[in-house]
FILUM-472921 format. One record per residue: x negated, y, z negated of N, C-alpha, C in turn. Coordinates in steps of 0.02 Angstrom, whole numbers, padded with zeros to 5 digits, always signed. Layout:
REM FILUM-472921
XYZXYZXYZ
...
//
This chain:
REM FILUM-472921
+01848+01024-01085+01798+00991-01043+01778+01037-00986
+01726+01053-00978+01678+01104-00921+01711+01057-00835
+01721+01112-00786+01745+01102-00737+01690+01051-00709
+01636+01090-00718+01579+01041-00660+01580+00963-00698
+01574+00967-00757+01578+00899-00804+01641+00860-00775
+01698+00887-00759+01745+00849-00716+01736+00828-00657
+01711+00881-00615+01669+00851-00545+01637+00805-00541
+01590+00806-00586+01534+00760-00610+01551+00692-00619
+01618+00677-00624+01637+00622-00658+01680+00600-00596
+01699+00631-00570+01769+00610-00523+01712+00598-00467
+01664+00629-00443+01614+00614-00393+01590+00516-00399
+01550+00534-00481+01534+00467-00488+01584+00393-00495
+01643+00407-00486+01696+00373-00495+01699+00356-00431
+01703+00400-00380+01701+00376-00312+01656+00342-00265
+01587+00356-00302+01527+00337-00282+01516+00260-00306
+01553+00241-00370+01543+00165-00373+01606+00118-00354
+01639+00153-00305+01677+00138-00260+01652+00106-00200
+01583+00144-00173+01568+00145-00116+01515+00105-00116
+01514+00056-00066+01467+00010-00071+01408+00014-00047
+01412+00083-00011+01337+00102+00016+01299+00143-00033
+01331+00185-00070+01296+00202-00145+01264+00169-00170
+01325+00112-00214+01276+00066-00257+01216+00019-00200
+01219+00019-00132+01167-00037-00112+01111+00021-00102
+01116+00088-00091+01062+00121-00100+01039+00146-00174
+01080+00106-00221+01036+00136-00297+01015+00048-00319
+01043-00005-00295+01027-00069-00307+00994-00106-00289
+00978-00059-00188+00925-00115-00151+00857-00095-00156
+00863-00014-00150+00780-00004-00154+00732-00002-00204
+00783-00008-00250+00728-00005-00317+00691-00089-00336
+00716-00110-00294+00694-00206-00305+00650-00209-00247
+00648-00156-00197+00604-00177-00134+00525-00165-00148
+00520-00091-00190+00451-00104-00231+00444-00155-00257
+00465-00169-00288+00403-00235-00357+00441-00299-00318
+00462-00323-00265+00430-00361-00247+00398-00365-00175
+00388-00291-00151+00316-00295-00100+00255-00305-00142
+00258-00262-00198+00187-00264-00237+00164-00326-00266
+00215-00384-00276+00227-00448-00316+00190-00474-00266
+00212-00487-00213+00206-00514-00120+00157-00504-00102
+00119-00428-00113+00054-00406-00104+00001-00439-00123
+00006-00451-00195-00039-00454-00256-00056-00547-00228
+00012-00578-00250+00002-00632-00234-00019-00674-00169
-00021-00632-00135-00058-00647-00066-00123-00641-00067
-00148-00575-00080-00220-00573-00081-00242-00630-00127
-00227-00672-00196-00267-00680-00247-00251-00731-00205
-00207-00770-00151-00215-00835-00134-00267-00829-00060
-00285-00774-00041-00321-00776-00002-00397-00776-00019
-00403-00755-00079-00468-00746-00115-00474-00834-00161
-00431-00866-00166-00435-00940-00189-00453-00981-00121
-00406-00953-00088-00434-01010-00001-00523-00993+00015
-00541-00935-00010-00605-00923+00028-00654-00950-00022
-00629-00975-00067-00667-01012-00125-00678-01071-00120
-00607-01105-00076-00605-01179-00053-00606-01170+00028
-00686-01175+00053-00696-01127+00113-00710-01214+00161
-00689-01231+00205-00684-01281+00269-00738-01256+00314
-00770-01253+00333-00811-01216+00408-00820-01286+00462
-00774-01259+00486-00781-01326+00567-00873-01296+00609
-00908-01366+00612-00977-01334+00645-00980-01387+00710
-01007-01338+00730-01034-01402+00806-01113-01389+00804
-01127-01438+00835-01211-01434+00834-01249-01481+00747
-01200-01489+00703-01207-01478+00633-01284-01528+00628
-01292-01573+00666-01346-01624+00669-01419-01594+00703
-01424-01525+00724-01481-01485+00739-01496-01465+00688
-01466-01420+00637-01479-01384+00590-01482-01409+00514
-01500-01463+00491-01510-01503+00435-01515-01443+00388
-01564-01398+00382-01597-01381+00308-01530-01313+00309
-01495-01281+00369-01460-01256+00349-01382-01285+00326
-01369-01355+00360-01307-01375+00351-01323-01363+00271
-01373-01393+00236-01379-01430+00162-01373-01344+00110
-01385-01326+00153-01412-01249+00115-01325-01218+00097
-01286-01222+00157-01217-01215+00165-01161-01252+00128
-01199-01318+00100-01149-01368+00072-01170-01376-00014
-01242-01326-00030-01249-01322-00083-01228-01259-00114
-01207-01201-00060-01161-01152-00074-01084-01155-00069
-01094-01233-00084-01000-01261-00106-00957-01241-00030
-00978-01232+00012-00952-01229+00084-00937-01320+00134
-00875-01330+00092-00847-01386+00169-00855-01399+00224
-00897-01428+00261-00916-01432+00341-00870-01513+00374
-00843-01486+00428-00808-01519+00449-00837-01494+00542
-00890-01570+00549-00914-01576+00591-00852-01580+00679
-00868-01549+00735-00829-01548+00784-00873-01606+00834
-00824-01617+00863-00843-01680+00900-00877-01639+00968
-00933-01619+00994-00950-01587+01057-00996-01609+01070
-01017-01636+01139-01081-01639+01177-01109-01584+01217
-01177-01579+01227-01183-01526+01264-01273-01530+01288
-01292-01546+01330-01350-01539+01351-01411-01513+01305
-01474-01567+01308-01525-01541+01245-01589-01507+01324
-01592-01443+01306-01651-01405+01329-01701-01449+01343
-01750-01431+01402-01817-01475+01389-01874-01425+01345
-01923-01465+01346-01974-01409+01306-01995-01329+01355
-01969-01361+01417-02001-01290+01465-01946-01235+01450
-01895-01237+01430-01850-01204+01443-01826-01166+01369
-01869-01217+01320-01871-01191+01249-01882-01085+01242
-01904-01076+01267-01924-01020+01287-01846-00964+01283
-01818-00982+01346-01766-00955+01351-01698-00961+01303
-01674-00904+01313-01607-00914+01253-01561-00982+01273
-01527-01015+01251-01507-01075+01278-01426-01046+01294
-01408-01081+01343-01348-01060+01373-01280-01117+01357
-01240-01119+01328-01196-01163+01300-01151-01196+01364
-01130-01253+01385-01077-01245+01422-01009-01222+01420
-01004-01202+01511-00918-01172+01510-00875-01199+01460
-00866-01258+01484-00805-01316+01460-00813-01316+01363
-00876-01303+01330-00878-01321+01271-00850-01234+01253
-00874-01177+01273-00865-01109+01256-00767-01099+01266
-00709-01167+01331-00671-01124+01346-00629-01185+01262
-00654-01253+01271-00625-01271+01229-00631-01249+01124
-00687-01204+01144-00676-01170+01061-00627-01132+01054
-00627-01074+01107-00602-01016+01108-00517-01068+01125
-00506-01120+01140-00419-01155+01156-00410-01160+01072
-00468-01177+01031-00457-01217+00963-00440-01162+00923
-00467-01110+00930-00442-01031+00903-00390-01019+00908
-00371-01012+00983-00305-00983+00995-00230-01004+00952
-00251-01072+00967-00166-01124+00942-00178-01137+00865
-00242-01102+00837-00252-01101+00762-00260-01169+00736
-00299-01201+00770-00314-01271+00752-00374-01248+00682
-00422-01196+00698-00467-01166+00678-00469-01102+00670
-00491-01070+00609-00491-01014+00592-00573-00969+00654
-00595-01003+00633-00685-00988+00652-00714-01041+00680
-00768-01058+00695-00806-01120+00721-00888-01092+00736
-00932-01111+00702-01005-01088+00680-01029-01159+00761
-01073-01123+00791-01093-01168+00847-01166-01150+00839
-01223-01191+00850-01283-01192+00823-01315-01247+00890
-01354-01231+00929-01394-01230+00980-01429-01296+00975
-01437-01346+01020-01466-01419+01006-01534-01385+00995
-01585-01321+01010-01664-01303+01008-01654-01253+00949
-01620-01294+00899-01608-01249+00818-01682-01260+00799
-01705-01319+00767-01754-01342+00741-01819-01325+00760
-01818-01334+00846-01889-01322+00897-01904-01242+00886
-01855-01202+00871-01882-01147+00864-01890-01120+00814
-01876-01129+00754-01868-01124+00689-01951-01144+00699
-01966-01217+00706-02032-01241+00682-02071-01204+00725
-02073-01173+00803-02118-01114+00818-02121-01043+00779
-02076-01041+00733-02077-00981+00710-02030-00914+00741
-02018-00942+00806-01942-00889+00817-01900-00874+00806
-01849-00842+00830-01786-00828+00808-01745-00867+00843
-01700-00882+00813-01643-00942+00858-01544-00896+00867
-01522-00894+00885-01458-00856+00891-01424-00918+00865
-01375-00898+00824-01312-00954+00801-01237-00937+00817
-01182-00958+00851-01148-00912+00867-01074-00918+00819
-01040-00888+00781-00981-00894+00768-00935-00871+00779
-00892-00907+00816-00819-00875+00845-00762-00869+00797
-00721-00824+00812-00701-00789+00775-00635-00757+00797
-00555-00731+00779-00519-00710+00818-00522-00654+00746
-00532-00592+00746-00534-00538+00719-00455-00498+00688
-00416-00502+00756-00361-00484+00719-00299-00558+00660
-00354-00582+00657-00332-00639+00622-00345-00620+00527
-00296-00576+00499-00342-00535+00442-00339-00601+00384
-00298-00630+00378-00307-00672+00311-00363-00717+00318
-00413-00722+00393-00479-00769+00383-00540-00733+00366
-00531-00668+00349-00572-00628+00352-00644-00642+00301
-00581-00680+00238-00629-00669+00166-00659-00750+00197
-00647-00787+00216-00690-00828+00239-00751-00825+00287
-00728-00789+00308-00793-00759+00371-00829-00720+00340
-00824-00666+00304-00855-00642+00232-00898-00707+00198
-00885-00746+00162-00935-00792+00138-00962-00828+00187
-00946-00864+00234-00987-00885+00279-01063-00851+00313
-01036-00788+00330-01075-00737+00347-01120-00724+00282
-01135-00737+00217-01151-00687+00155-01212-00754+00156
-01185-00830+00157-01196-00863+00135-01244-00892+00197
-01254-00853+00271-01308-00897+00317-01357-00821+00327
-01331-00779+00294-01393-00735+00281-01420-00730+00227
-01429-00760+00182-01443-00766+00112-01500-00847+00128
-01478-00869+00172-01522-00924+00192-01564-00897+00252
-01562-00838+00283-01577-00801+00346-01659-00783+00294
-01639-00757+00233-01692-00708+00223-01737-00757+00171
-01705-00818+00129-01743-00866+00121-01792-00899+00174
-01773-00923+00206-01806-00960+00271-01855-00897+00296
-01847-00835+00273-01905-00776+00310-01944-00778+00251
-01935-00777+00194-01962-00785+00147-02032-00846+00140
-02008-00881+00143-02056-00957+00154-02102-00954+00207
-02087-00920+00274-02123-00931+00300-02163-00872+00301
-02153-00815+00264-02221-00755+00236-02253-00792+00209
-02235-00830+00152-02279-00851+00115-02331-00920+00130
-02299-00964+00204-02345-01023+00221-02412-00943+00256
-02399-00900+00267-02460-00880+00293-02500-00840+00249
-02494-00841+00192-02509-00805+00133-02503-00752+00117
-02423-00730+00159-02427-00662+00132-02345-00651+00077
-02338-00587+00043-02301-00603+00003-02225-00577+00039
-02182-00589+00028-02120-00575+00053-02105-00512+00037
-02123-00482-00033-02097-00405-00039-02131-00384+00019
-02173-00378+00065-02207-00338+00102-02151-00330+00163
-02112-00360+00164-02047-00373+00220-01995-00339+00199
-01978-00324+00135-01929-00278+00075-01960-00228+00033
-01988-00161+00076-02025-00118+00044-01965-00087-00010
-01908-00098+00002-01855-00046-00046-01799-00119-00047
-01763-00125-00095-01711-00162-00110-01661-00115-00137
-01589-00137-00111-01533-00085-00125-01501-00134-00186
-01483-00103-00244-01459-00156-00302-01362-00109-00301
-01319-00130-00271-01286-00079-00292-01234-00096-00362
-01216-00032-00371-01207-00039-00462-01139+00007-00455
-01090-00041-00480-00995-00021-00479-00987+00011-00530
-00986+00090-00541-00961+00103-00595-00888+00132-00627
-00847+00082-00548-00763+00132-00576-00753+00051-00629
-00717+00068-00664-00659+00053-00727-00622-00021-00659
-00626-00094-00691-00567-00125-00659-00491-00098-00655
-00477-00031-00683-00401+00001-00686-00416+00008-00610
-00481+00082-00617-00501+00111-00569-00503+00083-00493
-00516+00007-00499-00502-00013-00438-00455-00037-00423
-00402-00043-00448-00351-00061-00440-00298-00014-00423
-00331+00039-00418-00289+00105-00381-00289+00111-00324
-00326+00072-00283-00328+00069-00187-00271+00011-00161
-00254-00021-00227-00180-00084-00199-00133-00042-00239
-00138-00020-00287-00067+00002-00332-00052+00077-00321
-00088+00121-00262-00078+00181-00245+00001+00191-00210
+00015+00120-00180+00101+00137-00153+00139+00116-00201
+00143+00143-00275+00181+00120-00320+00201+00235-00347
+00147+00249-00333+00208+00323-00354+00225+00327-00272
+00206+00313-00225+00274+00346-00144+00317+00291-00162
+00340+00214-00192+00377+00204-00198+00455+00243-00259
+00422+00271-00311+00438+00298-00351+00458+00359-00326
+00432+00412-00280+00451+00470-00269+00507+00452-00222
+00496+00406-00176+00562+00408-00109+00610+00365-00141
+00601+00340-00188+00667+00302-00225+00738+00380-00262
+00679+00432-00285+00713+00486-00292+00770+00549-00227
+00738+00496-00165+00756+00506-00110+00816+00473-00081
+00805+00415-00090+00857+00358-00063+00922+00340-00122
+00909+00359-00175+00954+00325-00210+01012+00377-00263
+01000+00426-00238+01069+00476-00228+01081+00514-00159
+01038+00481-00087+01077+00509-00038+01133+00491-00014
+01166+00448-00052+01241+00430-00006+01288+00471-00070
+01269+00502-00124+01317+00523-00154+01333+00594-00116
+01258+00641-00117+01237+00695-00085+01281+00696-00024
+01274+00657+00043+01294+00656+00101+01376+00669+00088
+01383+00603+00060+01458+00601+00057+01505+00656+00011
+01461+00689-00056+01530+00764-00074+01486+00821-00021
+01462+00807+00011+01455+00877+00050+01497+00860+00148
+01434+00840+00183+01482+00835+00251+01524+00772+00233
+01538+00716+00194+01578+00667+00211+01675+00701+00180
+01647+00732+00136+01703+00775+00108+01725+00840+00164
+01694+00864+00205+01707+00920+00272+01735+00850+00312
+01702+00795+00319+01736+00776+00394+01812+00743+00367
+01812+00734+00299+01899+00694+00282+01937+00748+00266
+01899+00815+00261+01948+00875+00264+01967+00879+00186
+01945+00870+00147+01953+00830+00084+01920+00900+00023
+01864+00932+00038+01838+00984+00029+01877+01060+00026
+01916+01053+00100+01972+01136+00068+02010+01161+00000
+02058+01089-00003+02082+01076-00075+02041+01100-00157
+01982+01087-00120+01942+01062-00200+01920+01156-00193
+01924+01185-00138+01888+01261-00133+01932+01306-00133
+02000+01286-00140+02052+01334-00159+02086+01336-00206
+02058+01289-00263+02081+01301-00343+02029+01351-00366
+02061+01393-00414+02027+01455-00427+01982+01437-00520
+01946+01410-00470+01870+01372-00486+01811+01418-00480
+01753+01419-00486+01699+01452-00492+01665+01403-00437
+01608+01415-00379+01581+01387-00323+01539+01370-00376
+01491+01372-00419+01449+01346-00454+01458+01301-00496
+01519+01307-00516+01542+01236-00559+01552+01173-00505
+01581+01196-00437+01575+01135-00389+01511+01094-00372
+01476+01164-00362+01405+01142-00329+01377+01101-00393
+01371+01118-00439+01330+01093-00500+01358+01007-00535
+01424+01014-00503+01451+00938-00521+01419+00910-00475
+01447+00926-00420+01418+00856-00356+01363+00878-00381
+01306+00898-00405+01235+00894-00381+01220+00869-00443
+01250+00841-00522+01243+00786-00565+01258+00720-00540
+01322+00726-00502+01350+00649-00497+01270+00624-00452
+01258+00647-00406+01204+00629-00334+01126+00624-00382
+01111+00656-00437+01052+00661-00479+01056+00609-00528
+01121+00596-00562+01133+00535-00594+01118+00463-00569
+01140+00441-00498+01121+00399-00462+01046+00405-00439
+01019+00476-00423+00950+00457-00415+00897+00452-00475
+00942+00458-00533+00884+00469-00593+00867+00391-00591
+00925+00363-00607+00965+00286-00634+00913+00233-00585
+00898+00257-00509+00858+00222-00447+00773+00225-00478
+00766+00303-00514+00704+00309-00531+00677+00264-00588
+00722+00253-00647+00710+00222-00707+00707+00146-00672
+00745+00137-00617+00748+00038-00599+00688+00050-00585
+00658+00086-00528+00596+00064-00508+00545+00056-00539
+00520+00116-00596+00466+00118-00619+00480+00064-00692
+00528+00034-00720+00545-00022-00745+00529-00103-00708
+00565-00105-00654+00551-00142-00609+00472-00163-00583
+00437-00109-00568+00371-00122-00574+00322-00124-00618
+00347-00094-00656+00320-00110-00731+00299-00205-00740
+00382-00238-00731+00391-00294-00744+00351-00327-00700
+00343-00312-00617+00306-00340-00574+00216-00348-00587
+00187-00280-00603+00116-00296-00618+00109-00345-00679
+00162-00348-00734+00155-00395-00779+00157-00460-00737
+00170-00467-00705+00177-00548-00682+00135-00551-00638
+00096-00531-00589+00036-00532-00553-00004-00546-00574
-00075-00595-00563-00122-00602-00610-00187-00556-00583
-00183-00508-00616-00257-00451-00581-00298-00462-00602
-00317-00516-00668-00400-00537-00681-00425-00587-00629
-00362-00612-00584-00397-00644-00554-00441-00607-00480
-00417-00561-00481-00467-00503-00432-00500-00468-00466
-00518-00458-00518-00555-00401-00564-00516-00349-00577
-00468-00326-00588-00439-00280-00570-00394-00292-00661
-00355-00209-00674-00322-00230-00733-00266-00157-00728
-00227-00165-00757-00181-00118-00784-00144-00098-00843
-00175-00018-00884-00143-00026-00939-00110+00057-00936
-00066+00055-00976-00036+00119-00996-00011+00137-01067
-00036+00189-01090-00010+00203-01143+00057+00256-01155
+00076+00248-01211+00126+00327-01242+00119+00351-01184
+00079+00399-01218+00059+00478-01179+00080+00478-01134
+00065+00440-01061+00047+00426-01010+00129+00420-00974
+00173+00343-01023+00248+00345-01004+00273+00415-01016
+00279+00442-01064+00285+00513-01077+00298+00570-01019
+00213+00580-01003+00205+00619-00956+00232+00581-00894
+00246+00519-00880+00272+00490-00795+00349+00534-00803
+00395+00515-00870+00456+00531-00884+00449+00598-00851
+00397+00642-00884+00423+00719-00871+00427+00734-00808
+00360+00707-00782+00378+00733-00691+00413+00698-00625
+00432+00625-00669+00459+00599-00623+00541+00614-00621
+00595+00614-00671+00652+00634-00686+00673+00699-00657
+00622+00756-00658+00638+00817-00603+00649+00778-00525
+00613+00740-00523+00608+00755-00427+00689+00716-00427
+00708+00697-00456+00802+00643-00454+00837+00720-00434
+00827+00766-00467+00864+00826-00460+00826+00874-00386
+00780+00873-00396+00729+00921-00350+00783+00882-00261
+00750+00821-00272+00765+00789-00203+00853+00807-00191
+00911+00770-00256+00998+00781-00236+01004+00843-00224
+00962+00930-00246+00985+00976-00223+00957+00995-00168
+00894+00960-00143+00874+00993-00077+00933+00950-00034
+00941+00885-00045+00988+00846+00010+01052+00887+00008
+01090+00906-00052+01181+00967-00036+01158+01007-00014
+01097+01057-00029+01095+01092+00028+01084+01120+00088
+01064+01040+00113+01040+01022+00177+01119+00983+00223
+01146+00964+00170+01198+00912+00198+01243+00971+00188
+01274+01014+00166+01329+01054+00175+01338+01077+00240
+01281+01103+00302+01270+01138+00339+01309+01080+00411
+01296+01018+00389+01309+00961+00436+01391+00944+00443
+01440+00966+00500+01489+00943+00491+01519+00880+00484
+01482+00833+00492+01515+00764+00493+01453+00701+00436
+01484+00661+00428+01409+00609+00416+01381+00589+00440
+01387+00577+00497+01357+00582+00553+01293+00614+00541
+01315+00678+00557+01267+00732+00558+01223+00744+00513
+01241+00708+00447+01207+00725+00381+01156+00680+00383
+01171+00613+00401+01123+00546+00417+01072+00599+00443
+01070+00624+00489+01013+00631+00541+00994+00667+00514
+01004+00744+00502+00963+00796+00465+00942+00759+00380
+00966+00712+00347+00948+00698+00275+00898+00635+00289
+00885+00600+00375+00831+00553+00359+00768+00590+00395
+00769+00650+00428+00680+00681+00426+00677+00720+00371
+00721+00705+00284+00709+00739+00247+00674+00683+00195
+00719+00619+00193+00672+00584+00194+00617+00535+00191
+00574+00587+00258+00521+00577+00258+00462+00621+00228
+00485+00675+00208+00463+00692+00143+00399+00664+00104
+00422+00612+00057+00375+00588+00014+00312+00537+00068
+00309+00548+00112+00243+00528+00158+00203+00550+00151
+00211+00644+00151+00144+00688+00154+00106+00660+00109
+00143+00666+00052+00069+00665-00025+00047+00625-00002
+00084+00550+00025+00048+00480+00028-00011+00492+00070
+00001+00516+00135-00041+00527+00177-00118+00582+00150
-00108+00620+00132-00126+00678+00084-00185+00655+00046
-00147+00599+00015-00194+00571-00060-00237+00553-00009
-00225+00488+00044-00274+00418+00072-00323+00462+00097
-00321+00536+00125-00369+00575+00152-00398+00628+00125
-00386+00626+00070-00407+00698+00011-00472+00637-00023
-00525+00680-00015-00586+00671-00034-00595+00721-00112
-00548+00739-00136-00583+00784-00200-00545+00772-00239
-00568+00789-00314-00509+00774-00382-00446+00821-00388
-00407+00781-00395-00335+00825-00413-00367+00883-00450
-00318+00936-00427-00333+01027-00443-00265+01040-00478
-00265+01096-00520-00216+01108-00551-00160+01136-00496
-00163+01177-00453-00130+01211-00416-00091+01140-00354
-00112+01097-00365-00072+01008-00328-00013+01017-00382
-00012+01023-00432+00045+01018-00476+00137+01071-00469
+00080+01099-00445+00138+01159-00418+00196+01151-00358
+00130+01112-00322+00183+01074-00237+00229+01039-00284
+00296+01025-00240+00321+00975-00264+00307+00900-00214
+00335+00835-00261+00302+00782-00234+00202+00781-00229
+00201+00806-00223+00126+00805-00217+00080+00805-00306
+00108+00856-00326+00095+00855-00387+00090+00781-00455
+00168+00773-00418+00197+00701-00445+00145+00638-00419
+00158+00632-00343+00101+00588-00321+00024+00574-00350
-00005+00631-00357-00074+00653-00378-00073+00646-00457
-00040+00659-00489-00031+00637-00562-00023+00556-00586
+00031+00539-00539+00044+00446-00537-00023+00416-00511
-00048+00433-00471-00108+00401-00441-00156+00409-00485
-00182+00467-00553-00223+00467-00595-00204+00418-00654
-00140+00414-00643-00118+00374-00714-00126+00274-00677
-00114+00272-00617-00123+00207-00606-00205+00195-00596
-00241+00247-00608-00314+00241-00590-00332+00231-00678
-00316+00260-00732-00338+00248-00795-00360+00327-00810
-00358+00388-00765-00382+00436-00805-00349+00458-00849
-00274+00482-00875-00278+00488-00932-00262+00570-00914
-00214+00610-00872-00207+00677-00836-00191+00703-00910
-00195+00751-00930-00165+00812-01007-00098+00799-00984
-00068+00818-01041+00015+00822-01034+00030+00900-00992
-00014+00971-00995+00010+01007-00982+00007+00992-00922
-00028+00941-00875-00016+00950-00779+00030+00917-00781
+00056+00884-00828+00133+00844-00811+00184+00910-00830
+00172+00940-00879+00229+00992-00884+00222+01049-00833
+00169+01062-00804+00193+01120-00729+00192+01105-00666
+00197+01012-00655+00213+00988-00615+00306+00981-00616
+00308+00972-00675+00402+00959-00676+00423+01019-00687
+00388+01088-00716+00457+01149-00716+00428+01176-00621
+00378+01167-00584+00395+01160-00546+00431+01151-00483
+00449+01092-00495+00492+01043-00464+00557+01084-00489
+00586+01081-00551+00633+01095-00580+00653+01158-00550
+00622+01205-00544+00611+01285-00494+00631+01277-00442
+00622+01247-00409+00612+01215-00327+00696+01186-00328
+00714+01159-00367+00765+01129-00371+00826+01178-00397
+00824+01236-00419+00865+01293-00447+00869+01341-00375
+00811+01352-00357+00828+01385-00297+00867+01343-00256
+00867+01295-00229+00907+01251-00180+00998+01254-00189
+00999+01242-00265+01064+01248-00294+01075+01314-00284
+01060+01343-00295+01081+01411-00291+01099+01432-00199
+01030+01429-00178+01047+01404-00105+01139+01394-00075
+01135+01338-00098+01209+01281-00084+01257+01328-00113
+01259+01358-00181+01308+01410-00199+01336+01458-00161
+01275+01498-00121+01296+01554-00086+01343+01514-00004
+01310+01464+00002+01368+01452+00059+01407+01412+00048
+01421+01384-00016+01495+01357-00040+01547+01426-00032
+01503+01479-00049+01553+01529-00055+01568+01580+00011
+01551+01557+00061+01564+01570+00118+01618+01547+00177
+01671+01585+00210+01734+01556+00217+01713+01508+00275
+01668+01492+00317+01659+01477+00378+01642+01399+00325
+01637+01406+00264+01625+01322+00243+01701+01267+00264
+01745+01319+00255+01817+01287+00257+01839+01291+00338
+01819+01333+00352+01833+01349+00452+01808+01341+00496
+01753+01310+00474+01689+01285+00531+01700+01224+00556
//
């Protein structure tokens, strides 16, 4: 039996010992698919509420032809109880001024969320409408309030759609035709793929996948490198006349084993999650073929290794665990860039993205959750890559396993 193959084994023996191992190969791979579950199902119930839309109105008894216009666009009106002074005809003129007491008690009905919004409509709705002016309507609104949004969205869609009717009619009481008011009409026309759009919600599904390759062999990593220096536990294992590369190469299976094992939960795990989401009910869809699992396998299974050898030979240098914690969590943070990277990269993945590591991976997962369909060869020089990246590091860790200040420092 090969020395490191013994390492390999006696590492992972100790690692499902430790209960911070298994909760970093057990907890994070469940924290994706059900943010994305949590996600999904939130929006589609926020997009059902704005379907079964309430609009509290005041004034609602000025504005007849729009209340009716509002209630035949399947919009709920739930009249507010307010009085408020009717303009005389002299004053018709001027913008009408609402009272204090009615403006402080909307903005009280907002606050304590009695009301999402509240549409307020002017007792001189009608008088000016029938002169032919413009009338102001006001709807209040608390903005950082995001789940009322898609309601305020139809509300808003649905009193300008009656804005440009009502302009309409009255071109035509004077005989003229309404296109003359709409010299150009904008028709706009969607031509990404429902996959395609479904890549602006399912884009944190490869940074969940890449930092799972992160999190879920760093407590093996930490612990045979500084947690083994601070129990003193490490001299022993460096004065049997062993080869430094058979050491290094065990611990850096046992720590790759646990992060492969984190990688397969997740992208399993979410697998299972978009199955249970309902995305026709947003337009939206997700499919994957062969090919596609294939190529995720090839480049995602490097970064399990890429990430456990950059962490030993980042964590060897750290005398305590302590110390390893801190230098191994601005490592990482890592899988941010691509994230950040992608949300601000305006151009199509390039072959030479494949080469970065993480980035490559990112930019490949993001084509495959979009529906393009990347060649297998950007998955294969995204993972030898990675795999490169990951030989130097080991090698790295070799030369100062074999350095005496590892045992005397």
């Amino acid at each position: 039996m090969s020395i490191w193959f013994v390492i390999t084994k006696k590492e992972l023996l100790d690692a499902i010992r430790d209960r911070r191992a298994l909760m970093a190969l057990l907890l994070f791979p469940a924290l994706g698919p059900f943010v994305i579950y949590f996600m999904f199902n939130t929006i589609v119930d926020i997009a059902e509420e704005a379907k079964d839309l309430t609009l509290p109105i005041v004034g609602a008894q000025y504005a007849p032809d729009l209340v009716d216009f509002l209630a035949q666009s399947g919009i709920k009106l739930a009249p507010v109880d307010a009085t408020y002074p009717t303009p005389s005809n002299d004053h018709v003129a001027a913008p009408y001024v609402y009272p204090a007491h009615l403006l402080a008690n909307i903005r009280e009905k907002i606050a304590d969320r009695t009301y999402d919004f509240v549409l307020l409509i002017p007792p001189d709705f009608t008088t000016r409408l029938g002169k032919s002016s413009s009338v102001n309507i006001e709807l209040f609104h608390e903005s950082s309030r995001a789940t009322a949004q898609a309601k305020m969205s139809r509300v808003q869609q649905t009193i300008s759609a009656w804005n440009q009717e009502t302009a309409s009619l009255r071109l035509m009481a004077r005989g003229i035709s309404p296109t003359i008011a709409r010299p150009v009409s904008i028709e706009r026309v969607d031509v990404a793929s429902p996959q395609a759009r479904a890549q602006r919600i399912l884009g944190m599904i490869p940074f969940f996948i890449i930092v799972a390759a992160f999190v879920c062999g760093m407590g093996i990593a930490v612990d045979a490198t500084a947690g083994e220096r601070e129990r003193k536990s490490l001299e022993p294992l460096l004065v049997n006349p062993i080869q430094r590369s058979s050491i290094v190469v065990g611990k850096w299976m046992a720590a790759a084993t646990f992060s492969t094992l984190g990688l397969l939960l997740v992208m399993i795990l979410n697998l299972f999650a978009l199955n249970l989401v309902p995305l026709e009910q947003l337009g939206l869809s997700f499919s994957i073929n062969l090919t596609e699992i294939i190529g995720i396998l090839i480049i995602t299974l490097p970064l399990a290794f890429f990430a456990t050898a950059l962490q030993l030979f980042v964590g060897i240098f750290a005398k305590s665990f302590k110390d390893a914690q801190a230098y191994l969590s601005v490592i990482s943070m890592l899988p941010m860039a691509p994230l950040f990277y992608n949300i601000f990269n305006t151009e199509d993945r390039e072959l030479w993205m494949s080469l970065v590591p993480m980035l490559g991976q990112h930019m490949l997962l993001a084509d495959v959750v979009a529906g393009k369909n990347p060649p297998l060869f950007d998955f294969a020089v995204a993972a030898l890559s990675v795999v490169l990246f990951s030989l130097v590091f080991i090698y790295g860790a070799t030369l100062v396993f074999k350095r005496e200040r590892i045992i005397f420092s």
